[in-house]
C-alpha positions, 0 to 999 in steps of 0.5 A, a space after each residue: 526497472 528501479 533495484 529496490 522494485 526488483 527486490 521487492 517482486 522478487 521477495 513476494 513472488 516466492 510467498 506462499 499466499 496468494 494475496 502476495 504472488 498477485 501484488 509482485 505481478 501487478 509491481 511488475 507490470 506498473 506502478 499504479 496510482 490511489 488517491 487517498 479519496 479513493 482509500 477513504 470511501 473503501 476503507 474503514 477505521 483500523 483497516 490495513 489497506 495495501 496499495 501495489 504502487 503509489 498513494 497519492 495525496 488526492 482528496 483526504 481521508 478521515 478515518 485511522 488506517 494502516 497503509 503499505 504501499 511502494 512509494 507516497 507524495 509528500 502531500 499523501 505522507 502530510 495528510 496520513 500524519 494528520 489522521 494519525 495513520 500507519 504508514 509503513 512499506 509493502 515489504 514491512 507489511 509482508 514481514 508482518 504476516 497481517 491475516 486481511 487486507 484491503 487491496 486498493 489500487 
């Protein structure tokens, strides 16, 4: 399993909330994969939306939302820029203490 992965299981299996322990199992069992199509038709503008694996650049998403998740393709990361999206990692999220979240994936 990749070190930074491992770390990142490791840090969120010790959380309090059960949101968190739930996204370090998933990690460790796979890296899922969500189209931004996907995040699109369940999210709306302004949602925080987490993703436990890899957004990919599928379809296109037409609303602002902030978006941690593991890893992004490179098309993903161009078409988030281009609805001025937040992208940010499943660990800065974590340290953000964000109080709802949209888990997709």
């Amino acid at each position: 399993m990749n070190p930074k992965r491992e770390e990142l299981i490791n840090m969120l299996i010790k959380s309090e909330r059960p949101l968190w322990r739930s996204v370090a199992k998933s990690l460790k069992k796979r890296i899922r994969e969500v189209n931004l199509s996907r995040i699109n038709k369940y999210s709306k503008k302004g949602d925080i939306i987490l993703v436990p694996g890899k957004v990919l650049g599928g379809g296109d998403i037409n609303h602002k939302v902030t978006i941690a998740a593991f890893l992004y393709t490179k098309n993903a990361i161009e078409k988030l820029k281009k609805s001025k999206s937040k992208i940010m990692s499943i660990e800065d999220l974590y340290k953000t203490k964000p109080k709802k979240v949209i888990l997709i994936g």
